[in-house]
C-alpha positions, 0 to 999 in steps of 0.5 A: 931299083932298090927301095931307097932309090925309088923312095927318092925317085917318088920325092922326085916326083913330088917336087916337080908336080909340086913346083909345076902346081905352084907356078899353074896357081901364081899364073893364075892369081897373077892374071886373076887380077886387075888394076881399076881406077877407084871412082868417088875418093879423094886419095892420090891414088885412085887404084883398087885391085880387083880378083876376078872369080879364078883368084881363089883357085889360083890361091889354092893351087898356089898353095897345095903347090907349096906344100907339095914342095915342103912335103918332098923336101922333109921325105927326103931328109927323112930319107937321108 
């Protein structure tokens, strides 16, 4: 294997933890999360969202993911 291959291979790599992470954190921000009537107001719409304790740590997964993602992407067009 020569050094650009595994160069490329590691970026690789990288992608997929980082789109495997991205999904981990949505999944968990999108099951985090709740739709309760509002009691008390007057509006039409009587909906609050409401983030059960997990909701940051899917926000966090979510975005190491991302940036996991971005980071292979410029290595490899370094690379290139």
């Amino acid at each position: 294997m020569t050094n650009t291959n595994l160069t490329l291979f590691i970026c690789d790599l990288l992608s997929a933890a980082g789109s495997f992470t991205l999904l981990i954190g949505l999944l968990v921000v999108l099951f985090s999360t709740s739709l309760h009537g509002a009691t008390g107001q007057n509006d039409d719409k009587g909906l609050v969202v409401k983030a059960s304790k997990h909701f940051r740590t899917g926000l966090i997964l979510a975005i190491l993911g991302a940036l996991l993602l971005t980071m292979s992407a410029s290595f490899e067009l370094i690379i290139y």
